[in-house]
Biopython code that builds the backbone (N, CA, C, O; Angstrom):
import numpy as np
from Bio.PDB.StructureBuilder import StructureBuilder

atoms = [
    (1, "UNK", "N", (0.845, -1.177, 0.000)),
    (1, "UNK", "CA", (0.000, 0.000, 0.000)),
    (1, "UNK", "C", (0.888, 1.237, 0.000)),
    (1, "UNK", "O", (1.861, 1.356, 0.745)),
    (2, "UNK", "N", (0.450, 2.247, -0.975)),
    (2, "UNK", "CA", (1.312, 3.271, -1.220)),
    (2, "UNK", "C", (0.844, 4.587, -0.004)),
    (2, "UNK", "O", (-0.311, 4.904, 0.280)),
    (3, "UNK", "N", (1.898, 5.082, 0.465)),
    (3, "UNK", "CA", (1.455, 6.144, 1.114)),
    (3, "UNK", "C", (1.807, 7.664, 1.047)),
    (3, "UNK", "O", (2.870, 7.934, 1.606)),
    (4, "UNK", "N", (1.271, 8.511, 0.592)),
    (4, "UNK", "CA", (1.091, 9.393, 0.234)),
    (4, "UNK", "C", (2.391, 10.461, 1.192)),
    (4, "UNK", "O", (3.048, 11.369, 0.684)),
    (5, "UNK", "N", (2.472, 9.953, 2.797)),
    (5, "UNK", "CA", (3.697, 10.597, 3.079)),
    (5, "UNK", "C", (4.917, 10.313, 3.581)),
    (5, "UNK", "O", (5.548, 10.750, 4.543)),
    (6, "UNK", "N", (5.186, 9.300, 2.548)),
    (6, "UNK", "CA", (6.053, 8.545, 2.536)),
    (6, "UNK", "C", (6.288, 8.010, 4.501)),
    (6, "UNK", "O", (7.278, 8.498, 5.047)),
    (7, "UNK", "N", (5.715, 7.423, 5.043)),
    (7, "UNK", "CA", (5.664, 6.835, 6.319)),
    (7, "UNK", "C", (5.403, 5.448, 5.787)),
    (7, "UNK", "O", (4.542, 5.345, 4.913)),
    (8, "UNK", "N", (6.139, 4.190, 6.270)),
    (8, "UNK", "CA", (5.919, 3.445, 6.889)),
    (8, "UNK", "C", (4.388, 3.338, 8.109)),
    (8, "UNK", "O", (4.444, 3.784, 9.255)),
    (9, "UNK", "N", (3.066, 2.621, 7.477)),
    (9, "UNK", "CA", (2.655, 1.713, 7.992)),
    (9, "UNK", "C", (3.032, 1.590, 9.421)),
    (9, "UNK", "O", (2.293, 2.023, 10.305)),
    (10, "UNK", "N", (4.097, 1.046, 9.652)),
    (10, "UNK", "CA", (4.577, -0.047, 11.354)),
    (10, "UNK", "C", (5.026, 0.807, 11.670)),
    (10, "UNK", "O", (4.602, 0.954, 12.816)),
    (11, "UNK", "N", (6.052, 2.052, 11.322)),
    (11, "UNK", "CA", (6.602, 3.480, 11.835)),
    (11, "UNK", "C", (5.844, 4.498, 11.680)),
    (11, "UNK", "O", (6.336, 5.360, 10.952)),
    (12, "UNK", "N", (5.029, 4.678, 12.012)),
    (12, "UNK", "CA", (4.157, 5.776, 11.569)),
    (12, "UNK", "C", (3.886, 6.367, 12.682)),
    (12, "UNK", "O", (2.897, 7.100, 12.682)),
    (13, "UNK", "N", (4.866, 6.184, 14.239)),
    (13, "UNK", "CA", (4.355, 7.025, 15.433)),
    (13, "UNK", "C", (5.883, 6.709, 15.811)),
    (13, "UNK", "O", (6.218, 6.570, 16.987)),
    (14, "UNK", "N", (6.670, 6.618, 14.888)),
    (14, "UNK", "CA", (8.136, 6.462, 15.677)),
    (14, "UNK", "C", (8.558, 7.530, 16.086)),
    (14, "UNK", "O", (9.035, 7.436, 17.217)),
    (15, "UNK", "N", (8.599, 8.784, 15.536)),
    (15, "UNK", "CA", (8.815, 10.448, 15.819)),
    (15, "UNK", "C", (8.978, 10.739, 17.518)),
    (15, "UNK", "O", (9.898, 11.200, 18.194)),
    (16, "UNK", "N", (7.205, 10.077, 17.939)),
    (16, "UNK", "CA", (6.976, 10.239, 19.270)),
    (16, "UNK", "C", (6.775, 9.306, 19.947)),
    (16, "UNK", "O", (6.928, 9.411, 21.164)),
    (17, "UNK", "N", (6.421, 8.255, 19.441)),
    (17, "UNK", "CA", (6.653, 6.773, 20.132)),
    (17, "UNK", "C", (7.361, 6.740, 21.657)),
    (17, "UNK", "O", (6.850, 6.287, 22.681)),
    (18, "UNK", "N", (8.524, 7.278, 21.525)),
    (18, "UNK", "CA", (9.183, 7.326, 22.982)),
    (18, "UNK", "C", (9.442, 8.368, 23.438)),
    (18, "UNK", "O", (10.450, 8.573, 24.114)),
    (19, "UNK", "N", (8.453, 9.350, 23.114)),
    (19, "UNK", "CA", (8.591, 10.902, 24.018)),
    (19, "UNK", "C", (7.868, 10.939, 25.676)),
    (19, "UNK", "O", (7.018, 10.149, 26.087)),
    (20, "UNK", "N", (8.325, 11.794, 26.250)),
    (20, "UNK", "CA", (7.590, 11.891, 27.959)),
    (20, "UNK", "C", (6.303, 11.945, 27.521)),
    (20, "UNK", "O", (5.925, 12.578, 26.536)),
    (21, "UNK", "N", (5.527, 11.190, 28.352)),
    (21, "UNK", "CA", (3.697, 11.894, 28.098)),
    (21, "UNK", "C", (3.910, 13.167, 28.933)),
    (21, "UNK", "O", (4.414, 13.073, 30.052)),
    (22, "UNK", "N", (3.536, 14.377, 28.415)),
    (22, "UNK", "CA", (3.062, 15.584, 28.689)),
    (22, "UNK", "C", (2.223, 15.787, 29.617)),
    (22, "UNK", "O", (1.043, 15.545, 29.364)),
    (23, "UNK", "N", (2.605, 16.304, 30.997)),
    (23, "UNK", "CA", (1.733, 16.646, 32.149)),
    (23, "UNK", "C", (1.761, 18.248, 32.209)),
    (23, "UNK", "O", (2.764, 18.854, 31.833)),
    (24, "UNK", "N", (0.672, 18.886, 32.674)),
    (24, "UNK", "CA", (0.267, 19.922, 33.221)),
    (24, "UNK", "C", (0.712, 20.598, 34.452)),
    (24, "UNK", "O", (0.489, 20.246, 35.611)),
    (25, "UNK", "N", (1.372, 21.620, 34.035)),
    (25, "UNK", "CA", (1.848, 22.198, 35.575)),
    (25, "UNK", "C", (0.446, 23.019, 36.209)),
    (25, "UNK", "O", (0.775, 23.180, 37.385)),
    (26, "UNK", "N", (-0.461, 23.413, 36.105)),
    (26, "UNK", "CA", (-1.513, 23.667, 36.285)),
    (26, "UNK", "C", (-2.753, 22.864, 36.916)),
    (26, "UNK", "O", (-3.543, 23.253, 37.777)),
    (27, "UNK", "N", (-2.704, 21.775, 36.320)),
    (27, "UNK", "CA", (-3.751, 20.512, 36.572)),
    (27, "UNK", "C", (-3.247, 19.738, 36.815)),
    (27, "UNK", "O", (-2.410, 19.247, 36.058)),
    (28, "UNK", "N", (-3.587, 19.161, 38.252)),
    (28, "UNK", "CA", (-3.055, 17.605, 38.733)),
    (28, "UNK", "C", (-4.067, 16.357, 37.973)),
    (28, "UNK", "O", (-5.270, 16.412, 37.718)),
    (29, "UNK", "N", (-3.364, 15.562, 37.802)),
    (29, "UNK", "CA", (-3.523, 14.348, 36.930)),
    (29, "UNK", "C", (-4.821, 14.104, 37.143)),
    (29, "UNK", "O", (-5.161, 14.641, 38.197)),
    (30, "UNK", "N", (-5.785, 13.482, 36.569)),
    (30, "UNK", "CA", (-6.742, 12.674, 36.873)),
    (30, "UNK", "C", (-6.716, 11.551, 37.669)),
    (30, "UNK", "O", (-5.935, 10.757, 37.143)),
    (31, "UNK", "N", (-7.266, 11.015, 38.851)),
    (31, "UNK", "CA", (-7.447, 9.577, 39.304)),
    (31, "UNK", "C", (-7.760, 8.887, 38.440)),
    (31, "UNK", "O", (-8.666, 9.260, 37.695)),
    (32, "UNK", "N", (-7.058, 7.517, 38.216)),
    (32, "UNK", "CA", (-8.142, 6.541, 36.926)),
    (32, "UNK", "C", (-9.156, 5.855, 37.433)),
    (32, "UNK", "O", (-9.698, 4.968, 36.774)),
    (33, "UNK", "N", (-9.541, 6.174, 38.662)),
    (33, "UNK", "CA", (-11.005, 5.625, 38.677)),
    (33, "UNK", "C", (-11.963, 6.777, 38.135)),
    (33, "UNK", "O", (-13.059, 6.483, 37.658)),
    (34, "UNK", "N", (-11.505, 8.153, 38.225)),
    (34, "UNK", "CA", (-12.451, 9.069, 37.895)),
    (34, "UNK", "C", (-12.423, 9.194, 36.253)),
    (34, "UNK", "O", (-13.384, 9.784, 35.760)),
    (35, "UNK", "N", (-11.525, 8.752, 35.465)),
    (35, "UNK", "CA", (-11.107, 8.519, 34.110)),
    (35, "UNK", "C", (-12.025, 7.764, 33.532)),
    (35, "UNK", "O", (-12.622, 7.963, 32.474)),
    (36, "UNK", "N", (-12.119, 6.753, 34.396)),
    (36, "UNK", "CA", (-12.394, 5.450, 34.313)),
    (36, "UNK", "C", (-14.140, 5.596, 33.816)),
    (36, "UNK", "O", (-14.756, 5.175, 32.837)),
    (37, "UNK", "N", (-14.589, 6.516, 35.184)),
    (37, "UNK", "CA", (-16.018, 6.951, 35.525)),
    (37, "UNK", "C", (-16.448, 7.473, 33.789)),
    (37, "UNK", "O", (-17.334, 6.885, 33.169)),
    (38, "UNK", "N", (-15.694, 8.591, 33.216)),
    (38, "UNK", "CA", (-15.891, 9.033, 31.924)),
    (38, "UNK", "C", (-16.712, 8.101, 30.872)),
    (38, "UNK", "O", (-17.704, 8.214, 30.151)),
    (39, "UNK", "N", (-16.031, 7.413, 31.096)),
    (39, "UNK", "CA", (-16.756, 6.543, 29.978)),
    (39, "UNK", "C", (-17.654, 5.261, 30.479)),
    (39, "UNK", "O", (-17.994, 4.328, 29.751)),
    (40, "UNK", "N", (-17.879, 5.368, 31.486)),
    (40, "UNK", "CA", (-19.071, 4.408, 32.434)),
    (40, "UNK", "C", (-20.245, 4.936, 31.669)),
    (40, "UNK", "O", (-20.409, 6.110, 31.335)),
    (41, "UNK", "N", (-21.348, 3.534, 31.341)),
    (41, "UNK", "CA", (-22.765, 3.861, 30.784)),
    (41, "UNK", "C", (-23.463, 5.103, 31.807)),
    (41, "UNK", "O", (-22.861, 5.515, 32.799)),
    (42, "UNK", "N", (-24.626, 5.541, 31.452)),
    (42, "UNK", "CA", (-25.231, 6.734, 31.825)),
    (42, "UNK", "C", (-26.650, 6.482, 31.594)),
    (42, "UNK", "O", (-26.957, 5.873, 30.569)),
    (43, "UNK", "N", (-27.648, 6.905, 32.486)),
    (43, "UNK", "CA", (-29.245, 6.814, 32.118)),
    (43, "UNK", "C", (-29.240, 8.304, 30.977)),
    (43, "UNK", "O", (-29.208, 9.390, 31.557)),
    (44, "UNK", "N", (-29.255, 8.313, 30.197)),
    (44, "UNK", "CA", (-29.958, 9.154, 29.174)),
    (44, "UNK", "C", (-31.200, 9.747, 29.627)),
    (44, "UNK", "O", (-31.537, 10.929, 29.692)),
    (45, "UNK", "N", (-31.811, 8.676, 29.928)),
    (45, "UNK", "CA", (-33.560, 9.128, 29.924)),
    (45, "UNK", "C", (-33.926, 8.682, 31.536)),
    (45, "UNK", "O", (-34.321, 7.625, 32.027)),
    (46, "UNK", "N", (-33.685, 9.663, 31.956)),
    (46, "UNK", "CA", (-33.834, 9.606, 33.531)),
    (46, "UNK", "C", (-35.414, 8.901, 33.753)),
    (46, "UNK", "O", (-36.395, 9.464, 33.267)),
    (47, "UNK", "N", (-35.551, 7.575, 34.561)),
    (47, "UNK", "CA", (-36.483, 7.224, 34.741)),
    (47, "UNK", "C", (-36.998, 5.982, 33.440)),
    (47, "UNK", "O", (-37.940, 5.191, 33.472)),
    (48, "UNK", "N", (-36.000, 6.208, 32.409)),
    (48, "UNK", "CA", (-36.895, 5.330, 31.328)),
    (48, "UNK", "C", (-36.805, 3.352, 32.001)),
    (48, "UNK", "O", (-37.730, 2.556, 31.845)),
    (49, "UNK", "N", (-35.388, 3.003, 32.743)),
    (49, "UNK", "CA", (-35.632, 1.701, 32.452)),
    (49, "UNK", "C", (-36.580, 1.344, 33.987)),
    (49, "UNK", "O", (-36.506, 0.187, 34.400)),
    (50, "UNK", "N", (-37.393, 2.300, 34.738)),
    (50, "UNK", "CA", (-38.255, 2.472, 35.694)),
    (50, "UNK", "C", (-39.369, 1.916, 34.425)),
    (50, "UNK", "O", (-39.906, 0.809, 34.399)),
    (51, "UNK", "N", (-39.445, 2.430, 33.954)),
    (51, "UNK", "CA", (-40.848, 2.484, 33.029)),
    (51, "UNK", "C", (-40.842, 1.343, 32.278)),
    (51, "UNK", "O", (-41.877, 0.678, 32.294)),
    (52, "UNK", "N", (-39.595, 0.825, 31.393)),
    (52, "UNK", "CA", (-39.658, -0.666, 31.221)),
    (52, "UNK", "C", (-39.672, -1.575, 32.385)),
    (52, "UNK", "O", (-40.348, -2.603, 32.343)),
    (53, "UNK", "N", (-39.202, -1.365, 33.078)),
    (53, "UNK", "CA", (-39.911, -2.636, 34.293)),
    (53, "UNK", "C", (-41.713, -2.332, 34.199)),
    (53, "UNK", "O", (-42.701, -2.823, 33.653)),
    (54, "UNK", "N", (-41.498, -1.646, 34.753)),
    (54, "UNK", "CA", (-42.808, -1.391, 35.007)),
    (54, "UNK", "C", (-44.313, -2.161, 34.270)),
    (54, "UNK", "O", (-45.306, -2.747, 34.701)),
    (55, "UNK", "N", (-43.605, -1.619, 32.515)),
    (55, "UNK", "CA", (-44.490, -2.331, 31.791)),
    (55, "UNK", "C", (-44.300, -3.915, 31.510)),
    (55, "UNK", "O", (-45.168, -4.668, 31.070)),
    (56, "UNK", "N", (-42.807, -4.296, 31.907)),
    (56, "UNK", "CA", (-42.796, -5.762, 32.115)),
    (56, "UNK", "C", (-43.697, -6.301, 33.061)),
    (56, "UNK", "O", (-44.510, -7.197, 32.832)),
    (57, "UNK", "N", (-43.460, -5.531, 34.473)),
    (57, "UNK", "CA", (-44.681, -6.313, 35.275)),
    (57, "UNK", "C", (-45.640, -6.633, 34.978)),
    (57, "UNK", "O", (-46.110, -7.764, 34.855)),
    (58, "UNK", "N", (-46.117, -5.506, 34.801)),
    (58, "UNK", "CA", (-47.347, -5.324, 34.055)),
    (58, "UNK", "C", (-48.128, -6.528, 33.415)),
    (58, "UNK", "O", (-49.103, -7.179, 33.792)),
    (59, "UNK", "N", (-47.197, -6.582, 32.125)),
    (59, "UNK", "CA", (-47.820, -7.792, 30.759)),
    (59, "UNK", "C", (-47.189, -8.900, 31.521)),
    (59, "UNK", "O", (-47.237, -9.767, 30.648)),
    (60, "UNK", "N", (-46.649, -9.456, 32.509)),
    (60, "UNK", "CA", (-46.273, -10.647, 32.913)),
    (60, "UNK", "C", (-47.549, -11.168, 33.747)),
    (60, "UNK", "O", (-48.055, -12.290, 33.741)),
    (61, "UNK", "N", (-48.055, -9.571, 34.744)),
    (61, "UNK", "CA", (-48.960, -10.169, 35.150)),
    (61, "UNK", "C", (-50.898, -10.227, 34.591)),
    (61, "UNK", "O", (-51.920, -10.561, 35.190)),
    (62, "UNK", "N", (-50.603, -9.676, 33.080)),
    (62, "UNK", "CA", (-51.376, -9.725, 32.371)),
    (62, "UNK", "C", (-51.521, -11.308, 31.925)),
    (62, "UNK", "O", (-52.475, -12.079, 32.025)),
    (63, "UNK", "N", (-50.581, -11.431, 31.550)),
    (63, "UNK", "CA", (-50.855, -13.116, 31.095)),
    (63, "UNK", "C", (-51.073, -14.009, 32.064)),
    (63, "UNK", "O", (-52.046, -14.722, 31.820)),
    (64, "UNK", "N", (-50.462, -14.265, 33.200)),
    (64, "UNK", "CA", (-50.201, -14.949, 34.255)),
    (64, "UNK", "C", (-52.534, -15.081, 34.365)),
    (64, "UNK", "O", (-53.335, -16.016, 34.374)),
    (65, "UNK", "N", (-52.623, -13.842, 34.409)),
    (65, "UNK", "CA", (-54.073, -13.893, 34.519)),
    (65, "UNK", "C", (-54.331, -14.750, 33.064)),
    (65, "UNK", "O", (-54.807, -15.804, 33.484)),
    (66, "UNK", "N", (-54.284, -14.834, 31.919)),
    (66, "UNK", "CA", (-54.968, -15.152, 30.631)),
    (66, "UNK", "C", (-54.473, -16.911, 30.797)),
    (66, "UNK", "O", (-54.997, -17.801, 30.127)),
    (67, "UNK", "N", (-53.364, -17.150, 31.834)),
    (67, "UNK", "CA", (-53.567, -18.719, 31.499)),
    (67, "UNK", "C", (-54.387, -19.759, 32.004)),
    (67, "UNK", "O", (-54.948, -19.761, 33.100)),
    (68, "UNK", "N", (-54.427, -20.748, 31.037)),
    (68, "UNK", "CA", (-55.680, -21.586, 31.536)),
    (68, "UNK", "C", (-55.815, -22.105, 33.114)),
    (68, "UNK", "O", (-54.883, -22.378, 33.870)),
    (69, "UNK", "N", (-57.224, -22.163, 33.390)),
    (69, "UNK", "CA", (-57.195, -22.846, 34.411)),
    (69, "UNK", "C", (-57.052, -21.726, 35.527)),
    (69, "UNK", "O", (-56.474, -22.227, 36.492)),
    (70, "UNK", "N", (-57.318, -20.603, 35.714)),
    (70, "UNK", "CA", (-57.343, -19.557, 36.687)),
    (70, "UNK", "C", (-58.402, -18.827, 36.958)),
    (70, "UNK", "O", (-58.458, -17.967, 37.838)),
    (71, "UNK", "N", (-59.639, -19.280, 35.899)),
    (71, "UNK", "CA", (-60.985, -18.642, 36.059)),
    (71, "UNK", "C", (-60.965, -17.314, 35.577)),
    (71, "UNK", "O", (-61.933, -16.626, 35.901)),
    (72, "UNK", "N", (-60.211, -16.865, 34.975)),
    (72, "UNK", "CA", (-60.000, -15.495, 34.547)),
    (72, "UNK", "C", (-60.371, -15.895, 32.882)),
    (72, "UNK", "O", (-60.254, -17.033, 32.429)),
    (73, "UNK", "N", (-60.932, -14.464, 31.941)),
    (73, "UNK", "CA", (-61.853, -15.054, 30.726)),
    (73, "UNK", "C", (-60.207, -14.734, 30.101)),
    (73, "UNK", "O", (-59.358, -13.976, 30.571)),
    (74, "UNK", "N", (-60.139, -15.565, 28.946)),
    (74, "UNK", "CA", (-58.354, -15.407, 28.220)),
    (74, "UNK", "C", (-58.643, -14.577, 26.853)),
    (74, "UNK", "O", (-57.914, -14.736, 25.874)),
    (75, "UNK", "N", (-59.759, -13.672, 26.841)),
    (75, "UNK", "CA", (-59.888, -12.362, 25.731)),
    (75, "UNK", "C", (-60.456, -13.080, 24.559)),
    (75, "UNK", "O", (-60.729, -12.394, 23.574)),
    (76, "UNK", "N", (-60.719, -14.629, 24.514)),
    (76, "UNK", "CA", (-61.594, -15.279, 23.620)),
    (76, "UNK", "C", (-62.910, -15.194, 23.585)),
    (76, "UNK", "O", (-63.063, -14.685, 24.695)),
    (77, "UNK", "N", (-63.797, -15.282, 23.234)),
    (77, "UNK", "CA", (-65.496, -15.402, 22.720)),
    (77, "UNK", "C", (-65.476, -16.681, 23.648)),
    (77, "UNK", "O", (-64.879, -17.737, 23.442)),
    (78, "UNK", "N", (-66.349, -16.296, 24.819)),
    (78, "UNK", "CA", (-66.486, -17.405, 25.472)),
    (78, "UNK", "C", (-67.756, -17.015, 25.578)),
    (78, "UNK", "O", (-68.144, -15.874, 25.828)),
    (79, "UNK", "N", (-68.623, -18.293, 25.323)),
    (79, "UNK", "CA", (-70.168, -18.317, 25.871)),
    (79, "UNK", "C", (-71.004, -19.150, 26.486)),
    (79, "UNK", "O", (-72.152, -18.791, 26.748)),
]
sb = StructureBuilder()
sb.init_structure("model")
sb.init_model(0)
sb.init_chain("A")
sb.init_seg("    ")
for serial, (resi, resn, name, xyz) in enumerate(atoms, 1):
    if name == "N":
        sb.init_residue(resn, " ", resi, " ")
    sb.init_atom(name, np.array(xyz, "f"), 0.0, 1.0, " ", f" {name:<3s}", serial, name[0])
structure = sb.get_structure()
């Protein structure tokens, strides 16, 4: 594969490959648990997977009623 600036593919970070990582005299480092936290999932929709339970209960105990044998009518034409 040809590359346009003339780099090597496998060398293509040799320049800086072994430079100091760059710290901040200003800002003390991050903790990596708080790093860590960054990219931890997040509720988006405050309250939404409240509301999927909810409607799980719900239709679980919707059916639980519709099965046979519980005296409950199962939404068929019964006469």
């Amino acid at each position: 594969m040809s590359d346009i600036y003339n780099i090597k593919t496998t060398n293509k970070y040799e320049d800086i490959i072994h430079l100091q990582h760059p710290t901040s005299a200003n800002h003390p480092q991050m903790p990596i648990e708080d790093r860590a936290a960054q990219f931890s999932p997040f509720a988006a929709l405050t309250g939404h997977e409240d509301a999927i339970r909810e409607t799980q209960r719900r239709m679980e105990e919707r059916f639980r009623k519709m099965e046979p044998g519980n005296g409950e009518k199962t939404g068929e034409n019964e006469e």
